[in-house]
LOKE-824948 format. One record per residue (C-alpha): residue number from 1; residue in three letters; x, y, z. Coordinates in steps of 0.05 Angstrom, whole numbers, plus 32768, in hexadecimal, padded with zeros to 4 digits. Example, Ala and Ser with C-alpha at 12.3 -4.5 7.8 and 13.67 -1.06 7.14 Angstrom:
BEGIN
r n->1	res->ALA	x->80F6	y->7FA6	z->809C
r n->2	res->SER	x->8111	y->7FEB	z->808F
END
This chain:
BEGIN
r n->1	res->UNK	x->810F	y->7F1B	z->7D97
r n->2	res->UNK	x->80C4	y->7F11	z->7D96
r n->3	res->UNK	x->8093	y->7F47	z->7DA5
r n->4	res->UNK	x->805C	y->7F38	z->7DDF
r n->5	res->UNK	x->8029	y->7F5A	z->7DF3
r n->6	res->UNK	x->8004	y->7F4A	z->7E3D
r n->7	res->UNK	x->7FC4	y->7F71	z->7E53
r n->8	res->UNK	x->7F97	y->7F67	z->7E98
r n->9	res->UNK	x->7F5B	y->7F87	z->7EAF
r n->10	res->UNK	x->7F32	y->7F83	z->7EE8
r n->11	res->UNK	x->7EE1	y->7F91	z->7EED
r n->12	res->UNK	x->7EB5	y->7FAD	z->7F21
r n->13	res->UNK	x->7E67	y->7FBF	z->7F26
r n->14	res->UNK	x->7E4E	y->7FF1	z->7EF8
r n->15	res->UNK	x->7E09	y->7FFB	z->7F21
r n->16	res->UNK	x->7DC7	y->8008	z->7EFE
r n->17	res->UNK	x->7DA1	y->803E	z->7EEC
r n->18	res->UNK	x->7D50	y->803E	z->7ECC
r n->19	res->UNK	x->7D11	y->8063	z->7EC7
r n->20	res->UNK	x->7CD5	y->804E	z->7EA7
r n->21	res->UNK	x->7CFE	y->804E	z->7E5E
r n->22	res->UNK	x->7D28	y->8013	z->7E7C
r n->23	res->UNK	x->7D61	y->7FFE	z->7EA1
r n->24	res->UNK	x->7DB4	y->8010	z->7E8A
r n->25	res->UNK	x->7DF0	y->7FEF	z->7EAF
r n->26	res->UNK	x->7DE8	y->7FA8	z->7ED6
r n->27	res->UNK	x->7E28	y->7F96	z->7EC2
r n->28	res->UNK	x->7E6C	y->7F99	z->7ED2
r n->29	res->UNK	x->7E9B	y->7FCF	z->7EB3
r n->30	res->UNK	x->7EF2	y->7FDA	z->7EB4
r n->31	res->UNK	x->7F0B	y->7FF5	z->7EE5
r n->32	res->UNK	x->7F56	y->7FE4	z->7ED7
r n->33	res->UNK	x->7F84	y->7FD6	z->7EA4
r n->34	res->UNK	x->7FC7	y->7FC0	z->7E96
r n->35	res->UNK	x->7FEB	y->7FBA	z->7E52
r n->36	res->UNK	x->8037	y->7F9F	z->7E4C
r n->37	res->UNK	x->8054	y->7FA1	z->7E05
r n->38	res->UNK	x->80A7	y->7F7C	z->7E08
r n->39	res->UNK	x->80D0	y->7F48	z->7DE7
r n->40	res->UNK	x->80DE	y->7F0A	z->7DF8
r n->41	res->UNK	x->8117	y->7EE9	z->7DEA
r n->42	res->UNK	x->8163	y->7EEB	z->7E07
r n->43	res->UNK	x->8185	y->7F2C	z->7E22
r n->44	res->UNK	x->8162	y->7F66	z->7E3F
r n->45	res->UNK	x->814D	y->7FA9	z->7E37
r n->46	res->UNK	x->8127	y->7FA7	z->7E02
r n->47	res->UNK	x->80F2	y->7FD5	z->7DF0
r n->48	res->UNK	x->80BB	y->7FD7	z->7E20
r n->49	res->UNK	x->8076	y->7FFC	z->7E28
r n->50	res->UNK	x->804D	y->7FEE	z->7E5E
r n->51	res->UNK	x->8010	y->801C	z->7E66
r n->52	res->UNK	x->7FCE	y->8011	z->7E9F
r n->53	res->UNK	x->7FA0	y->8041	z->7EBE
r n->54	res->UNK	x->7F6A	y->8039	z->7EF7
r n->55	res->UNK	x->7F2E	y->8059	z->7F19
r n->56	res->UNK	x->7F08	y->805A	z->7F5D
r n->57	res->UNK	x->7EC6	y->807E	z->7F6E
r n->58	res->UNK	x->7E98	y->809F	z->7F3E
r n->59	res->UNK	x->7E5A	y->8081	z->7F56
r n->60	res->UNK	x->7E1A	y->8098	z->7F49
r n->61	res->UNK	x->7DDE	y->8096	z->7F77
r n->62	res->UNK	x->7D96	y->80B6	z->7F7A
r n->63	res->UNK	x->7D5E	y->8099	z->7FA1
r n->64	res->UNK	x->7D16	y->8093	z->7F7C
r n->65	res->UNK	x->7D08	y->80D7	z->7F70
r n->66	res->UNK	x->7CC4	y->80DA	z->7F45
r n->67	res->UNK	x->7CA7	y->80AC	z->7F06
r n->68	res->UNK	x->7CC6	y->80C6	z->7ED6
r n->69	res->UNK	x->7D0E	y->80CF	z->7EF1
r n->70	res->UNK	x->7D4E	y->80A8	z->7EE3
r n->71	res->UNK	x->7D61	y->8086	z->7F25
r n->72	res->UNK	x->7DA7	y->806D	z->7F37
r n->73	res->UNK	x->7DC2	y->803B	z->7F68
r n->74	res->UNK	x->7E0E	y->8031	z->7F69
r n->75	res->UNK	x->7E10	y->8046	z->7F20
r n->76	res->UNK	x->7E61	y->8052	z->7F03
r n->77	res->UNK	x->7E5B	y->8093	z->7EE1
r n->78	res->UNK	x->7E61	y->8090	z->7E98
r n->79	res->UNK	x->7EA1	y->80BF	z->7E95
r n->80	res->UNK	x->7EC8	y->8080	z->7EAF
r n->81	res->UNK	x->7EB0	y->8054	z->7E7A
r n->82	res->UNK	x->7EE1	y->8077	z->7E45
r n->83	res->UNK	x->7F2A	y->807A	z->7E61
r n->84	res->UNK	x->7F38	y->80A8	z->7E29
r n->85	res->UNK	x->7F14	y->80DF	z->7E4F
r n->86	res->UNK	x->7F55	y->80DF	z->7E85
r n->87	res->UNK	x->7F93	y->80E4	z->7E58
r n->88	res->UNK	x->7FD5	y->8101	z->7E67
r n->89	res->UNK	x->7FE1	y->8143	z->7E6B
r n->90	res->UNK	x->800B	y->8166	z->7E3A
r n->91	res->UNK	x->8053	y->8174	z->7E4F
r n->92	res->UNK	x->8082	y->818A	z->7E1B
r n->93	res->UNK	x->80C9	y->815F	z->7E20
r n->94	res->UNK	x->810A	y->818F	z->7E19
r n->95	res->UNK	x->8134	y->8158	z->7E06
r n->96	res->UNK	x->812E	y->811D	z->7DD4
r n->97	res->UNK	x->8145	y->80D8	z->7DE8
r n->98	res->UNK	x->8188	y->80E0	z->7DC5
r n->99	res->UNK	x->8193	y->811D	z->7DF0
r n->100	res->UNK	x->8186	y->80F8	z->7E2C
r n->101	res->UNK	x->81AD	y->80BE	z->7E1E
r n->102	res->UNK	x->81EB	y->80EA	z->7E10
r n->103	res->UNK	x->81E1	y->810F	z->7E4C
r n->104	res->UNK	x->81D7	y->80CD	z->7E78
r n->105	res->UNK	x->8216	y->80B0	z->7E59
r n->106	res->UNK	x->8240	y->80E9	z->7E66
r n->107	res->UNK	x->822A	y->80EA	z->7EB3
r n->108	res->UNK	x->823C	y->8098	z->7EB9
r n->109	res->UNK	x->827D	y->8099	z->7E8F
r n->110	res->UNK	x->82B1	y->8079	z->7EC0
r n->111	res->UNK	x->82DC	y->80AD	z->7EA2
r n->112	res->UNK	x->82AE	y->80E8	z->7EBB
r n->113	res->UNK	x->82D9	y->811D	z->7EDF
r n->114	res->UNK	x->82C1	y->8133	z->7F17
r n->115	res->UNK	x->82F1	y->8177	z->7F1C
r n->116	res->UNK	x->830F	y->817E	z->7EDE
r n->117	res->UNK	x->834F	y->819A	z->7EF8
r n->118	res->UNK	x->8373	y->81A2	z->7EB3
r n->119	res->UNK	x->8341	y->81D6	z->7E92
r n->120	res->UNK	x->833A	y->81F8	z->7ED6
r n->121	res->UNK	x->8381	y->8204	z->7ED5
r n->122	res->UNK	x->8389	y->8211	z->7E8C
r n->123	res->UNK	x->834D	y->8246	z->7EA2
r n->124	res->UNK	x->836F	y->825F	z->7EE3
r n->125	res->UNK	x->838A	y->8298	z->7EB4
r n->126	res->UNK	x->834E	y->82B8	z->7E98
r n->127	res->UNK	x->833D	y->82B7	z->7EE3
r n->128	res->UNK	x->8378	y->82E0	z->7EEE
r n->129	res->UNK	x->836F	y->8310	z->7EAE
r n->130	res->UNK	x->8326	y->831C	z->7EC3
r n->131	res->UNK	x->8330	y->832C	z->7F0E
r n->132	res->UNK	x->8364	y->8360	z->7EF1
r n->133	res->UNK	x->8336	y->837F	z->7EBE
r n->134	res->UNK	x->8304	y->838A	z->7EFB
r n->135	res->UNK	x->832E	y->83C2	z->7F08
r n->136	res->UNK	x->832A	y->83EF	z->7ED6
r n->137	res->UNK	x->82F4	y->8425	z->7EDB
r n->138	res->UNK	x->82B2	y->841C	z->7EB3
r n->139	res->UNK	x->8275	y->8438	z->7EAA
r n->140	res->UNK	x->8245	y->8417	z->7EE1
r n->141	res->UNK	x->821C	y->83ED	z->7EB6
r n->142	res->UNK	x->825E	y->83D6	z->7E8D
r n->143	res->UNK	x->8279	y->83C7	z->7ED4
r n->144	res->UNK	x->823C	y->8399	z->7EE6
r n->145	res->UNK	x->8243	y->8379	z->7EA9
r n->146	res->UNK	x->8287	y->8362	z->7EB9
r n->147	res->UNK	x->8279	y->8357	z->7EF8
r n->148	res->UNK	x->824C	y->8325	z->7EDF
r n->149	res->UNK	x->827A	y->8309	z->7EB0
r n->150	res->UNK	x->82AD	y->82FD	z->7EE5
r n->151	res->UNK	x->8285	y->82DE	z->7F13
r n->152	res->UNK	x->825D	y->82AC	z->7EDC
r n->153	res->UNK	x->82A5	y->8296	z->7EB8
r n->154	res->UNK	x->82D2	y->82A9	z->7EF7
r n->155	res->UNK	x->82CA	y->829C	z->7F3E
r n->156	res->UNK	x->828A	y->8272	z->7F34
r n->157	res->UNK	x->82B4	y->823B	z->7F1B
r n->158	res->UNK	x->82EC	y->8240	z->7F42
r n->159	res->UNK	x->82C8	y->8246	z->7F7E
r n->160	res->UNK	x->8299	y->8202	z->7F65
r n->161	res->UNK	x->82DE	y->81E3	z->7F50
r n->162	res->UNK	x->8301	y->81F0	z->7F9D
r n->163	res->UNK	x->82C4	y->81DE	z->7FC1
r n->164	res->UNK	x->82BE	y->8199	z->7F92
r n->165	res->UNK	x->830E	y->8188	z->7F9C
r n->166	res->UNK	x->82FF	y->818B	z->7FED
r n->167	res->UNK	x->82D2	y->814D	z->7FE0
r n->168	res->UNK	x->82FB	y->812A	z->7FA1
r n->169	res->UNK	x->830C	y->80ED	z->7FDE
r n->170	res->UNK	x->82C2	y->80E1	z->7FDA
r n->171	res->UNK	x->82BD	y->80E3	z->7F9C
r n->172	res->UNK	x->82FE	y->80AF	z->7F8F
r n->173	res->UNK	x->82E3	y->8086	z->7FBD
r n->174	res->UNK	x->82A1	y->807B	z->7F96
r n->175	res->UNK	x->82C6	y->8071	z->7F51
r n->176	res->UNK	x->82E8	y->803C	z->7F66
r n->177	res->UNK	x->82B0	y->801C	z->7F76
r n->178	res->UNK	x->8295	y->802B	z->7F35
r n->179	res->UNK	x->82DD	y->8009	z->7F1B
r n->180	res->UNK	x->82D0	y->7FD7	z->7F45
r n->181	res->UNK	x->828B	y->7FC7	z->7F26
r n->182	res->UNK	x->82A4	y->7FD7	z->7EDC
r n->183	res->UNK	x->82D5	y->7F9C	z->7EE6
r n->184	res->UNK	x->8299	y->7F62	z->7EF1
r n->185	res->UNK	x->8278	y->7F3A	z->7EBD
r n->186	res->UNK	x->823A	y->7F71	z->7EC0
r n->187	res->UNK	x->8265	y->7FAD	z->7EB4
r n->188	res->UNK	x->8252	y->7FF4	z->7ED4
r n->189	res->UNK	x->820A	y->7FF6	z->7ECC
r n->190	res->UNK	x->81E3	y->8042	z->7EEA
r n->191	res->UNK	x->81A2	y->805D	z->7ED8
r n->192	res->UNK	x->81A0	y->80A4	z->7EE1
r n->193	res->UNK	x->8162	y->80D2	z->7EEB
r n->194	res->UNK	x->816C	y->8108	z->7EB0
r n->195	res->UNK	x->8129	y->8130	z->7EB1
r n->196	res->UNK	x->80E9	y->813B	z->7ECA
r n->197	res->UNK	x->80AD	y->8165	z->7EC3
r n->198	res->UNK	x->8065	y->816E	z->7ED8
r n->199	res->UNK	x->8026	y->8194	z->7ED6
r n->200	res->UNK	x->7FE8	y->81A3	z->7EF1
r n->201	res->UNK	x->7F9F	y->81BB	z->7ECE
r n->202	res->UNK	x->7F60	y->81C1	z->7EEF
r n->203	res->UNK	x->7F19	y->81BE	z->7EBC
r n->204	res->UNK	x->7EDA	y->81A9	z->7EBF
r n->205	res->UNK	x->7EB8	y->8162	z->7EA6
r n->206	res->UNK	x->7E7D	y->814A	z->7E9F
r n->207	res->UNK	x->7E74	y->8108	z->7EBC
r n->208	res->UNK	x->7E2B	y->80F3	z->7EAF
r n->209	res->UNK	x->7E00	y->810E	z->7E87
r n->210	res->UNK	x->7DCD	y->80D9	z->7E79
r n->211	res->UNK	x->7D9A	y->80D3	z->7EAB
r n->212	res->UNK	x->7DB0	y->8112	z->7ED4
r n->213	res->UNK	x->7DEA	y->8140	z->7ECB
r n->214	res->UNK	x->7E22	y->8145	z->7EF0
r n->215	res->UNK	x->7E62	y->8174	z->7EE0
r n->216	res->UNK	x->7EA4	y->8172	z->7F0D
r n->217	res->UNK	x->7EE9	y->819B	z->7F13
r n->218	res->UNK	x->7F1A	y->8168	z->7F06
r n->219	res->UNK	x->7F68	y->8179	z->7F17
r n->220	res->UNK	x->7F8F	y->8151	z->7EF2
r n->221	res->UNK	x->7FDD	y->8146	z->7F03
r n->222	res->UNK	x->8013	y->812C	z->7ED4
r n->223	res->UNK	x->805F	y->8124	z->7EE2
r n->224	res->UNK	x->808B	y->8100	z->7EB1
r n->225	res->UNK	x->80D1	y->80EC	z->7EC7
r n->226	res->UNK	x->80FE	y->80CF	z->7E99
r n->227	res->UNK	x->8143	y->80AB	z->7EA9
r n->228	res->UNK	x->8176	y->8083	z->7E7F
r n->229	res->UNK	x->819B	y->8040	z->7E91
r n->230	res->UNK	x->81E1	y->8043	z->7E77
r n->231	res->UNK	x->8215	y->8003	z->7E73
r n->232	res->UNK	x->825C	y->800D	z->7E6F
r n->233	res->UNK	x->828A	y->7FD2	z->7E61
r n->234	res->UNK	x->82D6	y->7FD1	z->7E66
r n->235	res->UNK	x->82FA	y->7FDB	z->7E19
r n->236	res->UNK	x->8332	y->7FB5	z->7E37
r n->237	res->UNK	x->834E	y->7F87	z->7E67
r n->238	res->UNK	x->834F	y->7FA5	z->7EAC
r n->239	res->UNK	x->8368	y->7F72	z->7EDB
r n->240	res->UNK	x->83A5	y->7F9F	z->7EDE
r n->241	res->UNK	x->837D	y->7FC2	z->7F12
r n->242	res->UNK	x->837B	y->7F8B	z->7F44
r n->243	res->UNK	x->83C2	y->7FA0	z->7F4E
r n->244	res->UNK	x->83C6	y->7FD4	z->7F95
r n->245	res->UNK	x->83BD	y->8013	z->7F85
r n->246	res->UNK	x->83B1	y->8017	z->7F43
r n->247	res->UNK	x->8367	y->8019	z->7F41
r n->248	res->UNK	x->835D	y->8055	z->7F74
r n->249	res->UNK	x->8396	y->8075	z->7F4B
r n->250	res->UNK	x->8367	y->806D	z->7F06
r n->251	res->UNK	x->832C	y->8081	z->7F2F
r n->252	res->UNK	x->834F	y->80C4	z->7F44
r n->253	res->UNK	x->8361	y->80D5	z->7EF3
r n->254	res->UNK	x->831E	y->80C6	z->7EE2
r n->255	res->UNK	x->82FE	y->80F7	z->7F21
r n->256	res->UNK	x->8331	y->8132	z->7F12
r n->257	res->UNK	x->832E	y->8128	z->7EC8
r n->258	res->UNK	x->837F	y->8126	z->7EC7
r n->259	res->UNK	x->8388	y->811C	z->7E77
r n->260	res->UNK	x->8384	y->8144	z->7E3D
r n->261	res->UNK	x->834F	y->812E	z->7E0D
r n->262	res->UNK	x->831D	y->8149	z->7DDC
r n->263	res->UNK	x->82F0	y->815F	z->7E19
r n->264	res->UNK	x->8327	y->8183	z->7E34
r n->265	res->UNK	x->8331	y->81B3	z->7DEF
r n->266	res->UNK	x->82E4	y->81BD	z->7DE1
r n->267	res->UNK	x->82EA	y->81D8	z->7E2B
r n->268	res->UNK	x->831E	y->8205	z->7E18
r n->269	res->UNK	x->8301	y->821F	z->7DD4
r n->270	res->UNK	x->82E6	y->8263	z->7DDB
r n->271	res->UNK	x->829B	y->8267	z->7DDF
r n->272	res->UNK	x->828B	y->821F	z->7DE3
r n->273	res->UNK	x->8267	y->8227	z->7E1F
r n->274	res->UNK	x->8236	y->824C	z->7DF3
r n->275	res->UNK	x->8237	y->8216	z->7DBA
r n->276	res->UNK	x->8229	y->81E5	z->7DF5
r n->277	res->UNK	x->81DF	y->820F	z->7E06
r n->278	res->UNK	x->81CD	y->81FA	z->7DBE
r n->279	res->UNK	x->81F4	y->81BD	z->7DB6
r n->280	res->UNK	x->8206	y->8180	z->7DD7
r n->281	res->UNK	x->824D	y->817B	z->7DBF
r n->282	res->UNK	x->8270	y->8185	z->7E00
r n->283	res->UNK	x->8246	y->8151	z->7E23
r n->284	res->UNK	x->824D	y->811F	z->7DE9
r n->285	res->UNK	x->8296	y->8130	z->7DEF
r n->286	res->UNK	x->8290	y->811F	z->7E3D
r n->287	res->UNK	x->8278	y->80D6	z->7E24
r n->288	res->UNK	x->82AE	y->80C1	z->7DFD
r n->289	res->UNK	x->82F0	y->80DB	z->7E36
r n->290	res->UNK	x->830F	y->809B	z->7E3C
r n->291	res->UNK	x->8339	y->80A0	z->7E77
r n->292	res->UNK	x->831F	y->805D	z->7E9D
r n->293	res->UNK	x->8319	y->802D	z->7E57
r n->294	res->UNK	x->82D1	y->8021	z->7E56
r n->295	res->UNK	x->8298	y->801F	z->7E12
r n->296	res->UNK	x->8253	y->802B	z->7E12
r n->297	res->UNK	x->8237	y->7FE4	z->7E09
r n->298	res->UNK	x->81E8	y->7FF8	z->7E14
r n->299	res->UNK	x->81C4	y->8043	z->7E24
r n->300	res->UNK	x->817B	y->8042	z->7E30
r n->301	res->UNK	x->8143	y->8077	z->7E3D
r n->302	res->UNK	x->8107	y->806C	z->7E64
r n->303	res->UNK	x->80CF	y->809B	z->7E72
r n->304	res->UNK	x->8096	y->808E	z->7EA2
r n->305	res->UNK	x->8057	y->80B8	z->7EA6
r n->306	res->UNK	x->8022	y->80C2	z->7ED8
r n->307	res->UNK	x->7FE2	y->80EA	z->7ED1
r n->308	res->UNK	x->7FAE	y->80EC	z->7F0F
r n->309	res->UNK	x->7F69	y->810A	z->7F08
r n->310	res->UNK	x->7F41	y->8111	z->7F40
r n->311	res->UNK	x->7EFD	y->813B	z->7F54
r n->312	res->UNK	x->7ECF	y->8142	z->7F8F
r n->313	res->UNK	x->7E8F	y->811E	z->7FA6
r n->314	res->UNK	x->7E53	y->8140	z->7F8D
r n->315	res->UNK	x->7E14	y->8149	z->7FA9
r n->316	res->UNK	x->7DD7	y->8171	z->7F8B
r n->317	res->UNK	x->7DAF	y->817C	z->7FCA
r n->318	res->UNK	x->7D7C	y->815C	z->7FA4
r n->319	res->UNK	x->7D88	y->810F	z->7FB3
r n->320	res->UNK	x->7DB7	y->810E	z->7F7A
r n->321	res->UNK	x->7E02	y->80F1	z->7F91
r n->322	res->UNK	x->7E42	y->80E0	z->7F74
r n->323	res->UNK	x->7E83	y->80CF	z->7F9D
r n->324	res->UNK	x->7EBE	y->80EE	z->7F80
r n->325	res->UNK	x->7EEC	y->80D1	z->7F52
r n->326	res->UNK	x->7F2F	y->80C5	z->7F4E
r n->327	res->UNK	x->7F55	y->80AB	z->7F05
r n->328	res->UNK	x->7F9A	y->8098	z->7F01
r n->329	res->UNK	x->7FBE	y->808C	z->7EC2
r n->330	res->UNK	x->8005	y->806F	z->7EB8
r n->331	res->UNK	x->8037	y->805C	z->7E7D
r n->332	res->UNK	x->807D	y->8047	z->7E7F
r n->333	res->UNK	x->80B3	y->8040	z->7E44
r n->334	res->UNK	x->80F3	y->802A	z->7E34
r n->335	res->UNK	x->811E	y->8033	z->7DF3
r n->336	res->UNK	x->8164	y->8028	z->7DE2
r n->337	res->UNK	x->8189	y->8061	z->7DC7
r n->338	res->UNK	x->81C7	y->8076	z->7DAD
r n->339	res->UNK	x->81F8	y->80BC	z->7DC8
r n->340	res->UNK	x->8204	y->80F5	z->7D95
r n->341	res->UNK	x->820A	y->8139	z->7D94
r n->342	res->UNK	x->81D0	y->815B	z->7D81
r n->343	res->UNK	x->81B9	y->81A1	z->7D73
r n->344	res->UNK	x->817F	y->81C2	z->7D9C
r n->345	res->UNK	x->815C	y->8201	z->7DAB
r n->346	res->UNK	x->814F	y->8208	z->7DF7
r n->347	res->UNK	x->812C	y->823E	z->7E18
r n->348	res->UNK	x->8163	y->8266	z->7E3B
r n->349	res->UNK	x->8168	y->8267	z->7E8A
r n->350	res->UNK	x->816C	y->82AD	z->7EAC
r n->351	res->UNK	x->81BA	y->829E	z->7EB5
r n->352	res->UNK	x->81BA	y->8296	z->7E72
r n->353	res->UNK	x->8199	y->82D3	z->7E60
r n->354	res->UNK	x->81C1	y->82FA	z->7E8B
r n->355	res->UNK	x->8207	y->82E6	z->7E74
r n->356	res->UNK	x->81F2	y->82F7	z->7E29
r n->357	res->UNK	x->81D1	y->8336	z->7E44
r n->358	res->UNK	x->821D	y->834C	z->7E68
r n->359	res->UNK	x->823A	y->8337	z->7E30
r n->360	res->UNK	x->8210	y->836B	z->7E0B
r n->361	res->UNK	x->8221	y->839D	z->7E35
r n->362	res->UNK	x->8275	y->838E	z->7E30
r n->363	res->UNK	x->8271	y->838F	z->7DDE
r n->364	res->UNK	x->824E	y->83CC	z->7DDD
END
């Protein structure tokens, strides 16, 4: 493949502004611009970039106001003529883009379960031993601890795992649709949302200072949401599952994870649900159950970013104007990637927090 790169702009007014040590502006001046950075040549979903911001208002009048003074008329103000003046906010990413392609793959595996029936069962006893160590008499804050315990690891689950078995018919329904589209020439092809984040400042610019001066509150707003595109393609021939019945019968193994596999025994493994706050071993694991035959021909992660900046009119009371301005900024990007477990270290929800905390309380 070839790398291109495309760019557009458009121009508008800038206005004028003189006194009696001359005249500045008379031209025109950006007002937006588009960049596209891709590939050409065959196949798709190649690396992209495409990045563009744009502006409206900002302009600057003042009526004659004495000999000596700098008058305006329509004048752009010269904050707008550097874009780098509006950039993105900071927003720190929690995952990288292996992270997110690993989770993304685990969520559109046509082998996902939906209720994975054979590590609630297998789990269906420490259920039982639990709700009979409840029992015993402890000391109250030992008692809230369990409590805790039981509830987080205990009847959470089972309740989530009841209440998601009373819609698995739903759910079969839609993977055999999913079958159904795994078995043309495209494959199974999703893209998932996987995280998003924003923020909000508020400061103060200055947007002209030649001539007159002119300082603002700007707000500025950026969100970043970033999603992955995931193809699956079938590892084998599956025209057997043209054959009646068979398909809906694949789709319900796949929704009630009926099988036995490597995801099944991390599940099992004693404190791998703590491993998998710091880890992503269990959701890599999720990627690779193999219940409906299906590879991973193609993950990609794209991110898109907005930032908008935006400020009042102004007016000095003295003849001196400015309509407010409003700045938008906006990148998109899209890499391929690859799934794999990785090490991390998150910050730790409350529910997090609290289950270490109870479990504090038991070992003491």
């Amino acid at each position: 493949m070839a790398p291109r790169t495309r760019s557009m702009t458009d121009v508008f007014p800038q206005g004028i502004r003189w006194s009696t040590s001359g005249t500045v502006g008379g031209g025109m001046v950006v007002n937006r611009s588009r960049t596209c950075s891709d590939q050409t040549g065959p196949g798709d979903c190649a690396p992209l970039a495409i990045s563009g911001w744009n502006h409206l208002g900002g302009i600057i009048n003042r009526p004659v106001a004495g000999t000596f003074a700098w008058k305006f008329q329509d004048y752009v103000a010269d904050i707008l003529l550097t874009p780098a003046n509006f950039p993105h906010q900071t927003i720190a990413l929690p995952y990288t883009n292996v992270q997110l392609a690993t989770m993304a793959a685990a969520r559109t595996n046509p082998s996902r379960p939906y209720v994975d029936v054979p590590v609630s069962i297998l789990e269906l006893g420490d259920v039982v031993s639990l709700l009979r160590r409840s029992g015993k008499q402890r000391r109250f804050g030992t008692k809230t601890a369990q409590m805790n315990i039981e509830y987080q690891f205990g009847i959470a689950p089972l309740v989530s795992d009841i209440v998601k078995l009373l819609n698995a018919q739903d759910q079969i329904n839609r993977r055999v649709l999913e079958l159904e589209r795994l078995r043309t020439k495209r494959g199974l092809r999703r893209t998932v949302d996987v995280w998003d984040g924003s923020v909000q400042t508020v400061s103060n610019k200055f947007c002209q200072s030649a001539g007159v001066t002119i300082s603002r509150p700007f707000t500025a707003y950026t969100t970043i949401t970033q999603k992955v595109h995931c193809r699956w393609k079938p590892s084998v021939d599956l025209s057997y599952l043209s054959v009646p019945g068979s398909m809906r019968a694949l789709a319900t193994r796949a929704v009630l994870g009926l099988t036995v596999d490597f995801s099944t025994a991390w599940e099992m493994i004693p404190w791998s649900w703590l491993i998998d706050w710091f880890t992503d071993v269990g959701t890599y694991l999720k990627t690779q159950r193999n219940i409906v035959p299906a590879t991973l021909s193609g993950v990609h992660v794209m991110k898109h970013t907005k930032t908008d900046y935006s400020c009042p009119d102004y007016d000095s009371g003295t003849g001196i104007k400015m309509t407010g301005i409003n700045f938008h900024r906006e990148d998109k990007e899209r890499q391929p990637s690859f799934v794999s477990p990785v090490a991390h270290f998150p910050f730790l929800s409350g529910r997090q927090v609290g289950i270490l905390a109870s479990l504090a309380v038991l070992r003491s």
